[in-house]
Residue frames relative to the residue before (quaternion, step in Angstrom):
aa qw qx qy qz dx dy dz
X 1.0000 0.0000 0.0000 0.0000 0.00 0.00 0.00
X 0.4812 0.6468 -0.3629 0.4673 3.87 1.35 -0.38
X 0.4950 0.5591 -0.4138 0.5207 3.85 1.08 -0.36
X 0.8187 0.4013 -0.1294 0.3898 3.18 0.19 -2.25
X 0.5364 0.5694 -0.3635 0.5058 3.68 1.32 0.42
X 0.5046 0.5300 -0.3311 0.5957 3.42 0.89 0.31
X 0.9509 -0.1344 -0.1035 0.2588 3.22 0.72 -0.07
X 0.6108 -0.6675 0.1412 0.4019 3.69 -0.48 1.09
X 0.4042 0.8133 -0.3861 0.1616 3.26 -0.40 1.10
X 0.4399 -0.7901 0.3400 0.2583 4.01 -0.22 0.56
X 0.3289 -0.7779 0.5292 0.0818 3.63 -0.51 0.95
X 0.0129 0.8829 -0.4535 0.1210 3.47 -0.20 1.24
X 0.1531 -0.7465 0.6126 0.2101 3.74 -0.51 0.71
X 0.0689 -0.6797 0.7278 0.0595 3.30 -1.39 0.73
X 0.4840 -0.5332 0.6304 0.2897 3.98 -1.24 0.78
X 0.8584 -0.2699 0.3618 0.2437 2.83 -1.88 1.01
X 0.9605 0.0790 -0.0545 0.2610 3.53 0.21 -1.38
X 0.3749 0.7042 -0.3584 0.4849 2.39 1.82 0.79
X 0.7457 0.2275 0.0100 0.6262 3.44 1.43 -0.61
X 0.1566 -0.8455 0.5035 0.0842 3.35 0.75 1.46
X 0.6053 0.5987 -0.4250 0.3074 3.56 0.20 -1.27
X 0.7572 0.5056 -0.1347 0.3911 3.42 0.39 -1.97
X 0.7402 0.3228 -0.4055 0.4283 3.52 1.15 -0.86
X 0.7051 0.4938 -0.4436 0.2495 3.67 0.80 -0.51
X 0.5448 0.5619 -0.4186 0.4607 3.69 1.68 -0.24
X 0.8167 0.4293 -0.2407 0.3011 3.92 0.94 0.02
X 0.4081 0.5898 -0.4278 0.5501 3.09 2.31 0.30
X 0.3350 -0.6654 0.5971 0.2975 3.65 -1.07 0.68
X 0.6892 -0.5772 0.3906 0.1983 3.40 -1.54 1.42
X 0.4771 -0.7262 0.4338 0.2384 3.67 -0.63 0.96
X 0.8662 0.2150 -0.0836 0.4431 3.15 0.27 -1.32
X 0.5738 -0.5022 0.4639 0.4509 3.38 -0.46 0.27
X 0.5140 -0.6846 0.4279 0.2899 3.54 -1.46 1.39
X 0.5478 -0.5077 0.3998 0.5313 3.98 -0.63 -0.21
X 0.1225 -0.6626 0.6372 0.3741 3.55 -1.18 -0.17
X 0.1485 -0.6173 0.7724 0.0193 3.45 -1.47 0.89
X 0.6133 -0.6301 0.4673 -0.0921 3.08 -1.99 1.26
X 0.1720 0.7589 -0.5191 -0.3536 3.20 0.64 0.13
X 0.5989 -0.4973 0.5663 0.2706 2.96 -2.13 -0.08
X 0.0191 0.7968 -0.6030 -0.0339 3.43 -1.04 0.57
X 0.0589 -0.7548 0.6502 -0.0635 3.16 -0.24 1.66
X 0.0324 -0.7073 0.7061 -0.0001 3.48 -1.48 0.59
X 0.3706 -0.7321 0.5653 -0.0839 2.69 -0.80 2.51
X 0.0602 0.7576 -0.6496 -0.0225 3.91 -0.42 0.75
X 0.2515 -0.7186 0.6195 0.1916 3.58 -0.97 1.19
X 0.1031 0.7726 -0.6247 0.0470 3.89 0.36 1.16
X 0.4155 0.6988 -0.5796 0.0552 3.94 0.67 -0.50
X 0.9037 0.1407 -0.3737 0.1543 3.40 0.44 -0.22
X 0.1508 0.6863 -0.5897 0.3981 3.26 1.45 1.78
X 0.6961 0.4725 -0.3380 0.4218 3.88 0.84 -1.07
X 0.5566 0.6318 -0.3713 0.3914 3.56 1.40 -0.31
X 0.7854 0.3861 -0.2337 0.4237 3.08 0.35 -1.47
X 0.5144 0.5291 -0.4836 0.4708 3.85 1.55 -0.82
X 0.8206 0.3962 -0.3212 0.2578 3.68 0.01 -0.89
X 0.5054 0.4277 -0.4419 0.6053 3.92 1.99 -0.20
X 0.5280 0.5025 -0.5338 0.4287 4.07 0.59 0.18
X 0.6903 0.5016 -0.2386 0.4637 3.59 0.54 -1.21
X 0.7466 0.2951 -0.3408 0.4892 3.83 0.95 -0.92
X 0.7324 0.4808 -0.4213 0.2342 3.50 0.72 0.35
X 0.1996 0.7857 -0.4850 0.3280 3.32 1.47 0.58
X 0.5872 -0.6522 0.4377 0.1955 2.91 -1.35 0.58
X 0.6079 0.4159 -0.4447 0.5095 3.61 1.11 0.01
X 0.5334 0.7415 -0.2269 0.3380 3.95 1.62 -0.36
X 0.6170 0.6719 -0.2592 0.3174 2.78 1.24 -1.61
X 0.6960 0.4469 -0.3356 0.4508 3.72 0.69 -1.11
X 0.5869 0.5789 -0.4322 0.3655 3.92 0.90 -1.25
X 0.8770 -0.1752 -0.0390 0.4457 3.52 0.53 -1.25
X 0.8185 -0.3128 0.1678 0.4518 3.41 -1.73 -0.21
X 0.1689 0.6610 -0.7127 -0.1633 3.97 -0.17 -0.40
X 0.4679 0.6642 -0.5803 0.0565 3.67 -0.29 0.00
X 0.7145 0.2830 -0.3170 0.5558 4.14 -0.27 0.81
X 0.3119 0.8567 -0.3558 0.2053 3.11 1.55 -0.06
X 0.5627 0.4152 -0.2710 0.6615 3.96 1.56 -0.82
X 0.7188 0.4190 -0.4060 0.3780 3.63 0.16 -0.13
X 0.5968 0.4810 -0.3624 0.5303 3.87 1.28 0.29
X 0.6390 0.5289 -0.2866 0.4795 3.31 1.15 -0.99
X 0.4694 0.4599 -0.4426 0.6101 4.09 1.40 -0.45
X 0.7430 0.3653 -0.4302 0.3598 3.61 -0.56 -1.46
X 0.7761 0.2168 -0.3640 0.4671 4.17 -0.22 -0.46
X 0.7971 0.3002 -0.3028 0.4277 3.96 0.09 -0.22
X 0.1289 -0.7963 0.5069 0.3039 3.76 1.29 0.12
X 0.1745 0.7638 -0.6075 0.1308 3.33 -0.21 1.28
């Protein structure tokens, strides 16, 4: 109370329901709180590592006939500006 002497001011009591806010932040919580999990999600922007791994793989030589690679170097510049 040696603080609240320092300065002019009035100490009032208000009941419970008169002052909802204060009484529900000072009653102690019945039930036990939930537990929640967090989630840890790890978001990896690799798309254009899986590109270039899968125009490596389609330009092999046992590939070449299965599919198209043709413009194939001209994607592999646009995401790695090489």
């Amino acid at each position: 109370l040696e603080l609240l002497s320092d300065y002019d001011c009035d100490i009032r009591y208000y009941l419970g329901k008169g002052n909802v806010v204060a009484d529900a932040l000072s009653r102690k919580e019945r039930k036990p709180p939930l537990r929640v999990r967090a989630l840890v999600m790890i978001i990896g922007l690799d798309l254009p590592r899986k590109i270039l791994n899968a125009q490596t793989e389609a330009r092999k030589p046992k590939n070449i006939k299965k599919e198209d690679v043709r413009g194939i170097g001209y994607l592999v510049i646009a995401i790695y500006g090489l």
